[in-house]
BALUM-65383 format. One record per residue (C-alpha): x, y, z. Coordinates in steps of 0.5 Angstrom, whole numbers. Example, Ala and Ser with C-alpha at 12.3 -4.5 7.8 and 13.67 -1.06 7.14 Angstrom:
BEGIN
rec px: 25, py: -9, pz: 16
rec px: 27, py: -2, pz: 14
END
This chain:
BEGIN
rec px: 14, py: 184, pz: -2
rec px: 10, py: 188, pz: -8
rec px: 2, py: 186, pz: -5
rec px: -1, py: 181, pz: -11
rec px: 6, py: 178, pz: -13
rec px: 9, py: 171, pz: -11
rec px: 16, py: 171, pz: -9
rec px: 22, py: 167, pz: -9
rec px: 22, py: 160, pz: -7
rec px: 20, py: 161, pz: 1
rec px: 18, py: 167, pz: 2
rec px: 12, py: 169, pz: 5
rec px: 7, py: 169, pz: -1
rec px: 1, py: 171, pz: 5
rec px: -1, py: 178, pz: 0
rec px: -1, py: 173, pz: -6
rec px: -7, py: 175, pz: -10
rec px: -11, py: 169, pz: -13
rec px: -12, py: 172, pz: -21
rec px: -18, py: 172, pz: -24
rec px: -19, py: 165, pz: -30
rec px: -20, py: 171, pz: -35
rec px: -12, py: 169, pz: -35
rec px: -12, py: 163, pz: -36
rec px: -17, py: 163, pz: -41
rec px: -13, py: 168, pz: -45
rec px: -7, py: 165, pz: -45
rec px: -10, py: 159, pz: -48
rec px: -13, py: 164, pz: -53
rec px: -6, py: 166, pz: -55
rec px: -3, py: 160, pz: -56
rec px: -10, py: 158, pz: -60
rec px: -9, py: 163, pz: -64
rec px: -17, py: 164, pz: -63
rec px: -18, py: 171, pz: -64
rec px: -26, py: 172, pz: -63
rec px: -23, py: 170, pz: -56
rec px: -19, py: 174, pz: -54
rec px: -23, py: 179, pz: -57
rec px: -28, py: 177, pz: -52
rec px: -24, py: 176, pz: -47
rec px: -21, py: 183, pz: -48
rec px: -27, py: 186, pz: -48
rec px: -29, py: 182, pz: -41
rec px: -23, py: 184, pz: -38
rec px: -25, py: 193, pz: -40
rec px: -30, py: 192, pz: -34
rec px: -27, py: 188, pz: -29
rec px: -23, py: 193, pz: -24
rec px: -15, py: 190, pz: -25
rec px: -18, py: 186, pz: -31
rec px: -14, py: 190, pz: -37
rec px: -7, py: 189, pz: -32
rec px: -8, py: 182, pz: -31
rec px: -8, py: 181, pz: -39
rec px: -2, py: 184, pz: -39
rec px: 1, py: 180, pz: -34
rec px: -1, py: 174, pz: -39
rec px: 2, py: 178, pz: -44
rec px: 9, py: 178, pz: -41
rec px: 9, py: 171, pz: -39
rec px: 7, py: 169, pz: -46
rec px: 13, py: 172, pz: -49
rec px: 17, py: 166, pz: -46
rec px: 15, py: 163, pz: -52
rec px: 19, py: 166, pz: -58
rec px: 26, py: 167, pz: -58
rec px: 28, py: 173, pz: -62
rec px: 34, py: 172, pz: -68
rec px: 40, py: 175, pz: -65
rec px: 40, py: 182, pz: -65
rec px: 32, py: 183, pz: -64
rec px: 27, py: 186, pz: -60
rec px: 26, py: 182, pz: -55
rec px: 18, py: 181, pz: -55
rec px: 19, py: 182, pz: -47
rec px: 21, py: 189, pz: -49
rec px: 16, py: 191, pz: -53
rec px: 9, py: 188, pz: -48
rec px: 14, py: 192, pz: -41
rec px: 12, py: 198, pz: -47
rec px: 5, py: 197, pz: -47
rec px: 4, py: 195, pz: -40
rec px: 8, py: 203, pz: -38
rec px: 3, py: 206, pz: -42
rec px: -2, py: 202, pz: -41
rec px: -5, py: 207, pz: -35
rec px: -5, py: 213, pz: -41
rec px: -12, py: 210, pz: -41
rec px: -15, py: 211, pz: -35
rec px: -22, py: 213, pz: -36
rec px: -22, py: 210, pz: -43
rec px: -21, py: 204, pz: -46
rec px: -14, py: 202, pz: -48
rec px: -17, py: 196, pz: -53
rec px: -15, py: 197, pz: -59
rec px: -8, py: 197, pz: -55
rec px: -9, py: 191, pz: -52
rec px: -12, py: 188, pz: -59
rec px: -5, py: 190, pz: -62
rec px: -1, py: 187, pz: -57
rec px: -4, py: 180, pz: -58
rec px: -4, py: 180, pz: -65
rec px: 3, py: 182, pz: -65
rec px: 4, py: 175, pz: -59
rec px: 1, py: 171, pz: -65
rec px: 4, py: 173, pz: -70
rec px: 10, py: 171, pz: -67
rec px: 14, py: 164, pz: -68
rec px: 14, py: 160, pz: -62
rec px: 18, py: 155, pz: -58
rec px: 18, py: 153, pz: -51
rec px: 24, py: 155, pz: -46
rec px: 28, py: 150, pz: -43
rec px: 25, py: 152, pz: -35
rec px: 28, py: 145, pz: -33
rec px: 36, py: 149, pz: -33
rec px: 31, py: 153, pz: -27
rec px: 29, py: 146, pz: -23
rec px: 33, py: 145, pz: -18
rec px: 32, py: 137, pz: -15
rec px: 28, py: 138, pz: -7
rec px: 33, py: 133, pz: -5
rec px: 39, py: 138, pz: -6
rec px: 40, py: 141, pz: 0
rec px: 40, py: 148, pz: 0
rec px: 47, py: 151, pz: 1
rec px: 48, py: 156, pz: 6
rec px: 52, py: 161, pz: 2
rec px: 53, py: 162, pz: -6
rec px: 57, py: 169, pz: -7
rec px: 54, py: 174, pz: -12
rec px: 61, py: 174, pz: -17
rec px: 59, py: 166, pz: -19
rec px: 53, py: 170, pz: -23
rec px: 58, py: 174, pz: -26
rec px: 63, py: 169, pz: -27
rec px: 58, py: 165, pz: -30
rec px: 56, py: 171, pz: -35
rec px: 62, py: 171, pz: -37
rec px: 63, py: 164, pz: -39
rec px: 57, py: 166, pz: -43
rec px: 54, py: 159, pz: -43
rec px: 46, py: 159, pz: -42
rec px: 47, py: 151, pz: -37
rec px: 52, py: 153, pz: -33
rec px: 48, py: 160, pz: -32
rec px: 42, py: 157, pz: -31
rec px: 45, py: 153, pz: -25
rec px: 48, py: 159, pz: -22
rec px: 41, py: 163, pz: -22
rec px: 37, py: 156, pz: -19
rec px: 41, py: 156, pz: -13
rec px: 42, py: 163, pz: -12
rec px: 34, py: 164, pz: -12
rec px: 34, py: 159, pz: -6
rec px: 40, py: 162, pz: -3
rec px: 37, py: 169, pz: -3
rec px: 30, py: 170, pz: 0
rec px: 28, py: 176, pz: -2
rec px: 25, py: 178, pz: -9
rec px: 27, py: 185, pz: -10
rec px: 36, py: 183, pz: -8
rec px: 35, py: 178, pz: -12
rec px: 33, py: 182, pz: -18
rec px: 38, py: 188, pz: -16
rec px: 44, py: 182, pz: -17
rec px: 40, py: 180, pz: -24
rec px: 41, py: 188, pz: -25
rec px: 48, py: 190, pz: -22
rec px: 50, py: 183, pz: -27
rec px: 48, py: 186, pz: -33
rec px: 49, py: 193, pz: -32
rec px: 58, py: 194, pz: -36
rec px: 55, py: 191, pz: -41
rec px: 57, py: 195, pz: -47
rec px: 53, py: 193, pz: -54
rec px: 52, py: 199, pz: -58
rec px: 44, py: 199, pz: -56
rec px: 45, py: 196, pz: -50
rec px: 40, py: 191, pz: -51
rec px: 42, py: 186, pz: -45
rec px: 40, py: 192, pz: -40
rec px: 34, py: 193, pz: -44
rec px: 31, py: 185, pz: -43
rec px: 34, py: 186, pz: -37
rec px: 30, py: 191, pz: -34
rec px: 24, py: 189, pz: -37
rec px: 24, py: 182, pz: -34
rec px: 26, py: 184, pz: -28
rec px: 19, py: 190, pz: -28
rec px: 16, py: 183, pz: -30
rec px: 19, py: 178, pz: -25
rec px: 15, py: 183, pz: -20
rec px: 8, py: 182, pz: -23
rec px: 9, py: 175, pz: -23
rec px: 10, py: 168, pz: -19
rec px: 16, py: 165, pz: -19
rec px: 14, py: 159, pz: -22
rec px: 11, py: 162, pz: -28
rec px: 16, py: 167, pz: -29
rec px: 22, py: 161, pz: -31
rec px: 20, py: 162, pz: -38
rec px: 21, py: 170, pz: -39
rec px: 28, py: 168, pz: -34
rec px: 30, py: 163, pz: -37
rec px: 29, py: 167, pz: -44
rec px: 33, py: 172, pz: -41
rec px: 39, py: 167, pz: -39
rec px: 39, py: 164, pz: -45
rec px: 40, py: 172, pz: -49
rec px: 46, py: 173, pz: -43
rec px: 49, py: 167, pz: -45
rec px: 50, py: 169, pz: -54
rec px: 57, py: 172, pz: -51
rec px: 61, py: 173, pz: -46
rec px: 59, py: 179, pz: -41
rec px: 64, py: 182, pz: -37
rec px: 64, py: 183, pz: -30
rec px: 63, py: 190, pz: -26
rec px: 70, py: 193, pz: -23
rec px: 70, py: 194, pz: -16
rec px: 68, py: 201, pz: -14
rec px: 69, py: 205, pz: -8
rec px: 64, py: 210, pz: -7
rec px: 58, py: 211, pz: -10
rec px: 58, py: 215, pz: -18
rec px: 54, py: 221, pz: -18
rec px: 47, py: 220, pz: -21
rec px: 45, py: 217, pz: -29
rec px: 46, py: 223, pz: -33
rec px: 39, py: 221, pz: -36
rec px: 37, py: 228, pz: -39
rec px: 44, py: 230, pz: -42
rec px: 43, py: 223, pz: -45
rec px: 36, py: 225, pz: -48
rec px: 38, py: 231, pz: -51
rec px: 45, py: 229, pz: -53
rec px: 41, py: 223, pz: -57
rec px: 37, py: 228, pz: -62
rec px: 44, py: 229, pz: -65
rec px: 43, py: 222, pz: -68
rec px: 40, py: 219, pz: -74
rec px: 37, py: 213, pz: -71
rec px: 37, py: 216, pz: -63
rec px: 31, py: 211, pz: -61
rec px: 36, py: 206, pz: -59
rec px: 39, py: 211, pz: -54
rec px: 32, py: 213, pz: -52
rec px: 30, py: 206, pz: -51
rec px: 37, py: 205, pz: -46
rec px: 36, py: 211, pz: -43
rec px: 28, py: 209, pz: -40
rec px: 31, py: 203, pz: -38
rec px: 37, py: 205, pz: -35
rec px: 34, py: 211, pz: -32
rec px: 28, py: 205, pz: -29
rec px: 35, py: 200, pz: -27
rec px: 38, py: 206, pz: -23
rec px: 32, py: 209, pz: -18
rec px: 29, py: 201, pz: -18
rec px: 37, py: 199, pz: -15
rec px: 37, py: 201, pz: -8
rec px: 42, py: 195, pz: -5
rec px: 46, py: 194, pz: -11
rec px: 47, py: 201, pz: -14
rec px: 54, py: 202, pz: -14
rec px: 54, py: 196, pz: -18
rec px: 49, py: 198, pz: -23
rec px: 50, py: 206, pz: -23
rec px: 56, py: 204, pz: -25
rec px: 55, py: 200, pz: -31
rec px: 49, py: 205, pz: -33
rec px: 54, py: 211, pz: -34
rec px: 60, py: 208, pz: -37
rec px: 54, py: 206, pz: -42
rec px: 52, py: 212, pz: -42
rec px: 59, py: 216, pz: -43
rec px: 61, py: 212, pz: -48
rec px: 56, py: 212, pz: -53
rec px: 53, py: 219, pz: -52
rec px: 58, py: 223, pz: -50
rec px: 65, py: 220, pz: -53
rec px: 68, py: 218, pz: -48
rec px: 67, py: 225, pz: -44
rec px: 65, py: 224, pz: -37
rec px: 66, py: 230, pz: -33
rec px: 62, py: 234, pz: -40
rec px: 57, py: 229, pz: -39
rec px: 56, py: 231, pz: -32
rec px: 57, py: 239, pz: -33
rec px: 51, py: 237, pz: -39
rec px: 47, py: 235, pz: -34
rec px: 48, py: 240, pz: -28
rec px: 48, py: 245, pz: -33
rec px: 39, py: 243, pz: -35
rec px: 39, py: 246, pz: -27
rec px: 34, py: 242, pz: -23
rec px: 29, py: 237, pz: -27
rec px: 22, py: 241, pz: -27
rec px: 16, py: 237, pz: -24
rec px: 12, py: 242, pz: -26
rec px: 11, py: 246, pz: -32
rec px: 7, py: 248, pz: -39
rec px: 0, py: 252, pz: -40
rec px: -3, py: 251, pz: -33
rec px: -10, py: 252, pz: -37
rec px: -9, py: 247, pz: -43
rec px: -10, py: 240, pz: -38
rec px: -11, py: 236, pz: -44
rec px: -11, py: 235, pz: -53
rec px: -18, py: 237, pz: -54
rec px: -21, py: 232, pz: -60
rec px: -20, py: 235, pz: -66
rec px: -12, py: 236, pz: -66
rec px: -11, py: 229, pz: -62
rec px: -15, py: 225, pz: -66
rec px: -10, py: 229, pz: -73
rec px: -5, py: 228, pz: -70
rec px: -7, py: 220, pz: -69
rec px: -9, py: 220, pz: -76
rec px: -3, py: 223, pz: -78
rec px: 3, py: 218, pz: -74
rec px: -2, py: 213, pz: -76
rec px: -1, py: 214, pz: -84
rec px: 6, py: 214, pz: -83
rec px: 6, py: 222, pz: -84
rec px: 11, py: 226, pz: -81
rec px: 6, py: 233, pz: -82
rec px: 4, py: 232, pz: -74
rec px: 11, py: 233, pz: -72
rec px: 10, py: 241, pz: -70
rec px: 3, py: 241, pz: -68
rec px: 5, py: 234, pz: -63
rec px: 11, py: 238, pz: -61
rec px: 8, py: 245, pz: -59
rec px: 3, py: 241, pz: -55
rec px: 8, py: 238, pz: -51
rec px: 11, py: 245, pz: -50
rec px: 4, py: 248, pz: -47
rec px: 2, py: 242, pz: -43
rec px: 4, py: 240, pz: -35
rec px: 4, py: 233, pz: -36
rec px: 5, py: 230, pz: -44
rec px: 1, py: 223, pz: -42
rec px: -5, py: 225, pz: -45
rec px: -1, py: 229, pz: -51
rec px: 2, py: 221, pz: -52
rec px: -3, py: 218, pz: -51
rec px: -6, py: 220, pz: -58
rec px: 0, py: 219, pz: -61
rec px: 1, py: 212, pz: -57
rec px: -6, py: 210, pz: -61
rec px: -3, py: 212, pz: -67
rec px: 2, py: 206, pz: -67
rec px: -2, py: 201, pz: -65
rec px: -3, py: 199, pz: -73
rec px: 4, py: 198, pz: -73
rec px: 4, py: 193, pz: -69
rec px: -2, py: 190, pz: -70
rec px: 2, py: 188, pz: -76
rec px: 8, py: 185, pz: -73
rec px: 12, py: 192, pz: -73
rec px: 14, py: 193, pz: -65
rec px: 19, py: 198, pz: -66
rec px: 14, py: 205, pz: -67
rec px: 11, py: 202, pz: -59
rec px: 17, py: 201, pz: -56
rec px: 20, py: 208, pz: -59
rec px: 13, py: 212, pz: -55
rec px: 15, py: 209, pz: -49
rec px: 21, py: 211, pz: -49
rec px: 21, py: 218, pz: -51
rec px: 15, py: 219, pz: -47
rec px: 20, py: 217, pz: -41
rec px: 24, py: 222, pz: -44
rec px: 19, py: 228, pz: -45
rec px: 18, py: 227, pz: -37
rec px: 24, py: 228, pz: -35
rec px: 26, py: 233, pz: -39
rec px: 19, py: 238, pz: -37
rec px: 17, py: 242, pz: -42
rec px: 23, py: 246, pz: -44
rec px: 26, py: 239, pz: -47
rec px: 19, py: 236, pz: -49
rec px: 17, py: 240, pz: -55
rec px: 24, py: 238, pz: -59
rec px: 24, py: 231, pz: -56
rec px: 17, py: 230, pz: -59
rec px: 19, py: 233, pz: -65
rec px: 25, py: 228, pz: -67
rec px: 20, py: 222, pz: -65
rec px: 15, py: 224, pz: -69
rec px: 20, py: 225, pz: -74
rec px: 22, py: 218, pz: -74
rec px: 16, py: 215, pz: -73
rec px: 14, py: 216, pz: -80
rec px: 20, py: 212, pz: -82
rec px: 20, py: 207, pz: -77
rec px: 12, py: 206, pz: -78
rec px: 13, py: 203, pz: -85
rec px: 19, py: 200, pz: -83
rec px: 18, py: 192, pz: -80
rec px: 26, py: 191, pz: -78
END
């Protein structure tokens, strides 16, 4: 059990922490729309030692409350990106970030989630055993009150916090829309889910089910041995190729989190994950995918100019400045920077500061890019960085003035 999380429906809630009332307060501030408020309370929550991480879990659970058009971002997405880079500023003060991610939540359209698909009468006994295929069954039915149902009873069946969001996962996984979408929601949900009660997080469950459940989702071929490990580095260079590769990044962060997340089920999830992969990457090639991958050599947990340890000022705040107007000008400077550095986070961090504008005026897709490309960054080393970073500067001059 994560310390400081609730579990499931009977499991020991011994290491639950109390969060603090500047929660509460902040969701009301959400709903109220109160922006002088939330100010205050973003401003409380900067001298307060987990203050920032519990806004951030009133920010995911709130989101339970808009229900994305078919296709759209899901608001759970955008708030996971803003909880991933939230530790870039460590040290420093991520308000501006916060600012942004509540102006955005209240900007949205809101209407309440039907958490009662997720009740379950007391007086029904709990039934000794409920197989994990009635989830898939029901996904594949794709009808949000039937699969309701199902997850309600499993999560009396199922004691265990992290087994019971690796079926969610393992469920999830073959699915095979062009952007991978349903894994994307899927994962953050889960990450979400582990931060957060159970009973306060029916909403963000139900908000998922209910995006499962637009159409029918097909079920995992039994498979019987292990599949090699997600090709994620191939994955990420194989996407520059691409006009719009920021929907293969945001797959590939996700799935690369899914895989390393999945330790019981990751037959199941592996599997899904990589014919996603192969399929919209690699045209159907596998065995290419695969020798791409093995031909990077070992991921390199080390590198760059060990006498750069962070962007100075000068060339931070330009490139900030510069992704901020919507330029793509930084593009070399933001790459060379990758290049020299042994860790990218504080070379994203100025970049990250640079998109907050965006989203502040209802535009999430410049946030959630970052996120997904500095995975990328990590996992690629210096070597593939600088290009990495290059291409996302790119397009983050085109996605910063573009709100779809």
């Amino acid at each position: 059990m994560v310390p400081g999380c609730a579990g499931l429906p009977g499991e020991d809630r011994s290491t639950v922490e109390i969060q603090p009332l500047l929660s509460e307060l902040f969701l009301r501030q959400l709903k109220e729309k109160d922006e002088e408020g939330i100010r205050r309370s973003i401003a409380s929550a900067g001298g307060q030692g987990d203050g920032c991480r519990h806004l951030v879990g009133t920010m995911r659970s709130f989101t339970c409350l808009h229900k994305p058009p078919q296709g759209e971002t899901s608001a759970i997405v955008v708030i996971d990106a803003l909880a991933d880079l939230m530790p870039l500023f460590e040290g420093g003060s991520p308000t501006a970030l916060l600012a942004a991610g509540a102006s955005y939540l209240m900007s949205l359209p809101v209407s309440a989630p039907r958490v009662e698909l997720l009740d379950v009468d007391p007086n029904e006994p709990t039934p000794d055993f409920v197989p994990v295929g009635a989830l898939e069954d029901a996904l594949a039915r794709g009808q949000v009150e039937a699969t309701c149902w199902t997850v309600a009873r499993l999560a009396r069946v199922i004691r265990t916090r992290e087994y019971f969001l690796e079926v969610l996962l393992e469920a999830v996984a073959p699915e095979q829309s062009p952007a991978g979408r349903f894994l994307v929601q899927t994962n953050a949900t889960v990450k979400a889910m582990r931060e957060i009660e159970w009973e306060a997080s029916q909403g963000i469950a139900y908000r998922l089910l209910e995006a499962l459940s637009e159409r029918p989702l097909p079920a995992a071929p039994f498979a019987s041995e292990n599949p090699p490990p997600l090709p994620c580095r191939a994955g990420y260079l194989a996407s520059l190729e691409r006009e719009n590769p920021e929907d293969a990044w945001l797959y590939l962060s996700h799935a690369f989190q899914a895989e390393r997340y999945a330790q019981l089920r990751q037959k199941g999830v592996r599997w899904g994950l990589r014919a996603w992969v192969t399929q919209r990457l690699f045209h159907g090639d596998e065995a290419g995918m695969d020798r791409a991958e093995k031909d990077l050599g070992p991921r390199q947990t080390e590198g760059g100019q060990q006498a750069f340890e962070t962007v100075p000022i000068d060339p931070g705040t330009w490139i900030l400045e510069k992704i901020a107007s919507g330029s793509s000008a930084a593009s070399t400077e933001a790459g060379l920077w990758a290049e020299k550095l042994p860790d990218v986070d504080p070379l994203y961090r100025w970049i990250a500061e640079g998109v907050a504008t965006a989203l502040a005026r209802g535009n999430p897709k410049p946030l959630v890019t970052v996120n997904a490309a500095r995975w990328g960054a990590h996992l690629l080393g210096p070597a593939g960085a600088g290009v990495l970073t290059r291409r996302l500067i790119e397009r983050l001059a085109t996605l910063m003035a573009d709100p779809a």
